[in-house]
C-alpha positions in Angstrom: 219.2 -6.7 107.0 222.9 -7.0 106.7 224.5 -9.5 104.8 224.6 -13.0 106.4 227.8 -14.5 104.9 229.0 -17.8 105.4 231.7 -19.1 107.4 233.8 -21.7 105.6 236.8 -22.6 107.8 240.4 -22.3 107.7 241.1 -25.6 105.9 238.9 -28.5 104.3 237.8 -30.6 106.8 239.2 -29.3 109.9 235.4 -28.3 111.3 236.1 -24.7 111.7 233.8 -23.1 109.6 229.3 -23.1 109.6 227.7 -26.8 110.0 225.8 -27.1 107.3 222.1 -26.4 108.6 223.7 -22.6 109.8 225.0 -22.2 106.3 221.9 -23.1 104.5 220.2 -20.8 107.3 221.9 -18.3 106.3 221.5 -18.5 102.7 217.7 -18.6 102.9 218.3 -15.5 104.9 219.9 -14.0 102.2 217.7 -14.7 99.7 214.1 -13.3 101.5 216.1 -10.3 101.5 216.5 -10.4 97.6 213.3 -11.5 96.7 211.1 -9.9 99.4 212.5 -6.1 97.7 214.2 -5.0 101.2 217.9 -5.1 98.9 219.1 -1.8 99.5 220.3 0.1 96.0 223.8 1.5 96.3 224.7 5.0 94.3 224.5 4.1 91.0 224.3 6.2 87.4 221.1 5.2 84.7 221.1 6.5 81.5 216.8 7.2 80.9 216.6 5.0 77.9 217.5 2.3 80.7 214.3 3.1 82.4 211.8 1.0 80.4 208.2 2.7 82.0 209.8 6.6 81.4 206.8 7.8 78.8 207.9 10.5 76.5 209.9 12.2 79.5 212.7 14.1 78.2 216.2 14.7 79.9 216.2 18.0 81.8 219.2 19.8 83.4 218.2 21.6 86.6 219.6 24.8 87.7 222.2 24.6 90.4 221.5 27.9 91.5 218.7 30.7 90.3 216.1 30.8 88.3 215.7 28.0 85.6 217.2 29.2 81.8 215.1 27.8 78.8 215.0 23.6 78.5 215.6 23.6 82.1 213.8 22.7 84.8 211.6 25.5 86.9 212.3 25.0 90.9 210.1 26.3 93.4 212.4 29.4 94.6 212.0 30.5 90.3 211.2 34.0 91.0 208.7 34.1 88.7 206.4 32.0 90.1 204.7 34.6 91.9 200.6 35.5 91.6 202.4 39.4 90.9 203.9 38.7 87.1 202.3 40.7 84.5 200.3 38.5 82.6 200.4 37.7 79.2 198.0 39.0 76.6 195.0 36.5 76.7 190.8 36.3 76.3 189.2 36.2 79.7 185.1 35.3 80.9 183.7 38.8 82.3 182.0 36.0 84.8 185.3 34.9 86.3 186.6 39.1 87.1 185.0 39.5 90.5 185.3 43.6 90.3 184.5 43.7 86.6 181.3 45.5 86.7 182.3 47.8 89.3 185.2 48.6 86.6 183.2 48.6 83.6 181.2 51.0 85.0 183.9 52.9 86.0 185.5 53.3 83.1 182.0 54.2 81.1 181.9 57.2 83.4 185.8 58.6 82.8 185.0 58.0 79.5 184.0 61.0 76.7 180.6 60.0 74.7 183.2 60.3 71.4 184.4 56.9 72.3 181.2 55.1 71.4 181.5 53.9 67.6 178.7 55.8 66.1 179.1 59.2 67.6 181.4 61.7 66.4 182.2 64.7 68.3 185.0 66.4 66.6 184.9 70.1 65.7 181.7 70.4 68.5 181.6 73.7 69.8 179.6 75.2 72.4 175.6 75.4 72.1 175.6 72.6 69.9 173.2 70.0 69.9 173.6 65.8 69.0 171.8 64.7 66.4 171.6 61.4 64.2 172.9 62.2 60.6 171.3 58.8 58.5 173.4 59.8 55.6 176.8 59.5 57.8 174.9 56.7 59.7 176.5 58.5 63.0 175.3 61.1 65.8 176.9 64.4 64.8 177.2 67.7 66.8 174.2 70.5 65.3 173.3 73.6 65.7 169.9 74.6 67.3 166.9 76.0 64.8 167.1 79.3 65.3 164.3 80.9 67.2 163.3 84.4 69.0 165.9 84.0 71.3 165.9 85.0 75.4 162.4 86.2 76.5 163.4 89.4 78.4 159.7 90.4 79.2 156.2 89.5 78.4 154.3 92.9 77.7 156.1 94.9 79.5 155.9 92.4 82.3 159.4 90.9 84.0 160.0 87.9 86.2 157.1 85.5 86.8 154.5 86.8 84.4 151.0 85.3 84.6 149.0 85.9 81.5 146.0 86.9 80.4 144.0 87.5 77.1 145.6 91.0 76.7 149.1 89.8 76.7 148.5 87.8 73.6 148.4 89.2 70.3 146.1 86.8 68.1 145.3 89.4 65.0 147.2 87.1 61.9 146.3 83.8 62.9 142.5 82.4 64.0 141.3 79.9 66.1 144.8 80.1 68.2 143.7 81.5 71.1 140.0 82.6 72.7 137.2 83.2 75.1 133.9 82.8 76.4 133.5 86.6 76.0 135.3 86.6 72.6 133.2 83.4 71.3 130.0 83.5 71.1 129.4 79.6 70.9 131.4 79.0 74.0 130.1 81.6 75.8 126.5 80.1 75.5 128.1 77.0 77.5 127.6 76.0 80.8 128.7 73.1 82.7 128.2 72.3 86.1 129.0 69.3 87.9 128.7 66.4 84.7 127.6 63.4 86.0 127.7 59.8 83.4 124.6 59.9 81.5 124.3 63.6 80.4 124.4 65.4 77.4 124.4 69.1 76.5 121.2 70.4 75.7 120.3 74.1 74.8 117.4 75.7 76.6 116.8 78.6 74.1 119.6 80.7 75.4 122.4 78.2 77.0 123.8 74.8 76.5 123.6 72.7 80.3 124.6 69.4 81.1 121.2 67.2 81.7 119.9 64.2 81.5 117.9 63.8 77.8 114.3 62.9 77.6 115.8 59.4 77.0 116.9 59.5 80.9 115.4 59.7 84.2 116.6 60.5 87.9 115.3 58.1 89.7 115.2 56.7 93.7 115.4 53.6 95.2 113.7 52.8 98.6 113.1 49.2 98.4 115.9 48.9 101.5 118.4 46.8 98.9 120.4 47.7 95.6 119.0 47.4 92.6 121.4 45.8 89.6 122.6 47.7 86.6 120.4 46.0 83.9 117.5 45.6 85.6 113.7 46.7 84.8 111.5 48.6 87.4 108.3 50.2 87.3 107.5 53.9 89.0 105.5 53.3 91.9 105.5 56.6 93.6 107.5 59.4 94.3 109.9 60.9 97.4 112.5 63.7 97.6 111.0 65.7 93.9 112.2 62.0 92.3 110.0 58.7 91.0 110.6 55.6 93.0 111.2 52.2 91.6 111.1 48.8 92.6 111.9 45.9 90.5 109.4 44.8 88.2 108.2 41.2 88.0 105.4 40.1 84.9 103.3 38.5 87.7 103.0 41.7 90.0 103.7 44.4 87.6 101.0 45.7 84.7 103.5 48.3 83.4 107.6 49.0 83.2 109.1 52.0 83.4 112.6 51.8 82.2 115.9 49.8 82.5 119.1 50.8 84.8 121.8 51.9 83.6 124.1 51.5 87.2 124.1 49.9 90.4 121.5 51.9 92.3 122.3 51.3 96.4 119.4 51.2 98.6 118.4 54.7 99.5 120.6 56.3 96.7 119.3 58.2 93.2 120.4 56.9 90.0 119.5 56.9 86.2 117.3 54.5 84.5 117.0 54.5 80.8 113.3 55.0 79.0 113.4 54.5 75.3 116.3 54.1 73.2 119.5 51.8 72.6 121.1 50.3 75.4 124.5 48.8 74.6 126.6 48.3 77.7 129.0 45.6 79.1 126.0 44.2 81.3 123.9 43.4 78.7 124.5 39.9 77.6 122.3 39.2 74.3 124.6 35.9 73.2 121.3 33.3 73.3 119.1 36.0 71.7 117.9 36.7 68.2 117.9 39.8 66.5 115.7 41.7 65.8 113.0 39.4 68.0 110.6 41.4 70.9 111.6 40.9 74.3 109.7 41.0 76.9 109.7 41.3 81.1 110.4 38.4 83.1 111.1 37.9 86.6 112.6 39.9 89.2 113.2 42.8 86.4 115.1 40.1 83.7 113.9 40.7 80.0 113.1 37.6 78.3 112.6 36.8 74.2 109.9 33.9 75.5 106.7 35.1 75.2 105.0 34.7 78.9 102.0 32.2 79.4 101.6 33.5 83.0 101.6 36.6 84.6 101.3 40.1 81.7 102.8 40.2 78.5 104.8 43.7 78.6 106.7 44.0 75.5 109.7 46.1 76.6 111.7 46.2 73.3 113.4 44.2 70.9 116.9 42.4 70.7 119.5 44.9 69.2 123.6 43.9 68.4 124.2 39.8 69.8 126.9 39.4 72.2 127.7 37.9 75.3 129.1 41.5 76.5 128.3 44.6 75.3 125.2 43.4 73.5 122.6 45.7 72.7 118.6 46.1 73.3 116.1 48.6 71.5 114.6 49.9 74.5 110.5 51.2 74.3 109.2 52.3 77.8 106.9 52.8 79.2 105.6 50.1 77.9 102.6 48.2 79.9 100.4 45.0 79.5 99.6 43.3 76.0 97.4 41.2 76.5 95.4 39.4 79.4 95.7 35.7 81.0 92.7 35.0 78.9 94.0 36.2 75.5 96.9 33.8 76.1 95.4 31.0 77.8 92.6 30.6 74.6 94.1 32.1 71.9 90.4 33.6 71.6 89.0 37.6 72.0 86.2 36.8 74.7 83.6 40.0 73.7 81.3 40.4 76.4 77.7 42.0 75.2 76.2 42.7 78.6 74.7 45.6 78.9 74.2 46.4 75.2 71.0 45.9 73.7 70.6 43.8 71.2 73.9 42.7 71.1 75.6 39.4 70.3 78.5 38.0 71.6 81.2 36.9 69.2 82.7 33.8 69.3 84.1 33.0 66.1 86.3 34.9 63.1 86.2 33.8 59.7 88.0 35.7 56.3 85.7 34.7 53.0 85.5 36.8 49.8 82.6 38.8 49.1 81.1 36.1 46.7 81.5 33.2 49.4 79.7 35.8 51.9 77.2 36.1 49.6 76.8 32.4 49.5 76.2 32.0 53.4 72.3 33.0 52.9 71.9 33.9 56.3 74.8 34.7 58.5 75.5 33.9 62.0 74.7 36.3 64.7 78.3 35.1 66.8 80.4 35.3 64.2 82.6 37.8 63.0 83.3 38.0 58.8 86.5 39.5 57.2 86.1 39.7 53.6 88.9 39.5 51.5 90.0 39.9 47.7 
């Protein structure tokens, strides 16, 4: 707003100039302007210790024209405020160089292996070879152990040379190179389609693979696979091989062996007769050492002594482990003892048909002078004398 000034007449009193309510309208005016901040500041000079919020700010000059010399305020038309100055030498994050792998790798490849700290190339020459030196603690150019040089020909023989016994000449040093017809030991061998299971055994004039007297090829046609692990009786045979079934103490009187694989229905495999067994299938962990073992049920071997069913003692409990345990196999092995043996605890002897026999129904031990004692003995009683 411009200034509102007052109008005070030409002469006192001669009612010329503002009433008074326009004067005093006008000085209000006046004075909104000046303390509502609208006062317009003419051109004026400051010195900056007249400014009283400045900070530290220091007085700067500012170029009138180019680029800003030193204490003097940079412009934005400096001309080195441009992203293509050479910059200064400075540590930079690998992380924040978007092409720096792409570089790095660059720059490996143009470079010569000599520029690697612990490798020193100087003086190399051609043929050499890079070796470590640990006294020099470097890699340092060698030369190659001498040896016999270019092979030209191999008896007489250029270009690819396939070799045989003649082309080697073995006279000053043994056991370097042989065969069958020049070693009597390996010619005596003969293997033919080894299977798990077999061993080399001689037959008087030649070592075979076979089966030992410890194994058996055997067949299963019970229409299902018999377990690894498992005991079975022979019940037959088919195809020039035995057949087994799983054997069970209340069906079987006898057991043949133990299997040593997954036998499929209608398939041969190996069962094991005598012998130790120590396989990752045979879990022994709740056994005893050294105590007999006997067949359970559907071909499991037990260390309980059965009260039902045949006792058939296959065997006793070999290394204890829950994997890889071992048993001391016996087979064939067949029944022990009968339901009446382990029912009583008594041997029933039956006299019928013997004349003048007795049956026995009791056991005693006694010394000689307590037999003597008895008078006269009993018929039915059977006397062990001892000491």
């Amino acid at each position: 707003m411009v200034q509102q000034n007052l109008n005070v007449g030409t002469a006192p009193g001669d009612d010329t100039g503002d009433g008074l309510r326009t004067a005093m309208v006008k000085v209000q005016a006046n004075f909104d302007e000046v303390y509502g901040g609208a006062l317009p500041v003419a051109s004026h000079t400051h010195d900056l210790s007249d400014i009283s919020d400045s900070g530290t700010a220091a007085a700067l000059d500012v170029p009138a024209t180019g680029d800003a010399a030193a204490g003097e305020v940079v412009k934005g038309d400096d001309t080195r405020l441009t992203d293509a100055r050479t910059p200064t030498a400075h540590t930079q994050a690998a992380s924040t160089i978007t092409d720096f792998s792409t570089a790095a790798d660059a720059r490996i490849a143009a470079a010569s292996i000599g520029v690697l700290a612990d490798v020193d190339i100087s003086g190399v020459t051609d043929g050499q070879l890079l070796a470590w030196n640990n006294t020099s603690g470097q890699i340092e150019p060698v030369n190659p152990v001498a040896g016999g040089g270019d092979v030209a020909s191999v008896n007489g023989s250029t270009g690819v040379v396939v070799l045989d016994a003649d082309d080697i000449d073995d006279a000053a040093t043994t056991n370097k190179f042989t065969t069958q017809a020049a070693n009597a030991k390996l010619a005596s061998l003969s293997i033919s389609s080894p299977a798990e299971f077999e061993s080399l055994i001689y037959d008087g004039s030649n070592f075979t693979n076979q089966l030992s007297a410890n194994y058996r090829s055997v067949s299963n046609n019970t229409g299902g696979t018999i377990g690894e692990g498992t005991l079975v009786n022979v019940t037959g045979s088919g195809g020039g091989l035995p057949l087994i079934t799983v054997a069970d103490k209340d069906t079987d009187d006898a057991v043949s062996g133990i299997t040593v694989q997954d036998i499929g229905a209608d398939t041969t495999g190996v069962i094991l007769l005598t012998g130790t067994l120590q396989e990752a299938f045979i879990n022994t962990l709740s056994l005893t050492a050294g105590s007999p073992l006997y067949l359970g049920s559907s071909g499991a071997f037990t260390d309980v002594k059965p009260t039902t069913g045949n006792i058939i003692q296959i065997g006793k409990v070999g290394v204890v482990a829950a994997a890889s345990g071992s048993i001391l196999l016996d087979c064939p092995a067949s029944v022990l003892d009968t339901d009446a043996v382990k029912n009583t605890g008594a041997v029933i002897s039956d006299p019928t048909g013997i004349t003048g026999a007795d049956q026995i129904t009791n056991m005693v031990s006694l010394t000689q002078s307590e037999y003597d004692a008895i008078g006269t003995p009993d018929a039915s009683t059977f006397y062990v004398i001892v000491g």
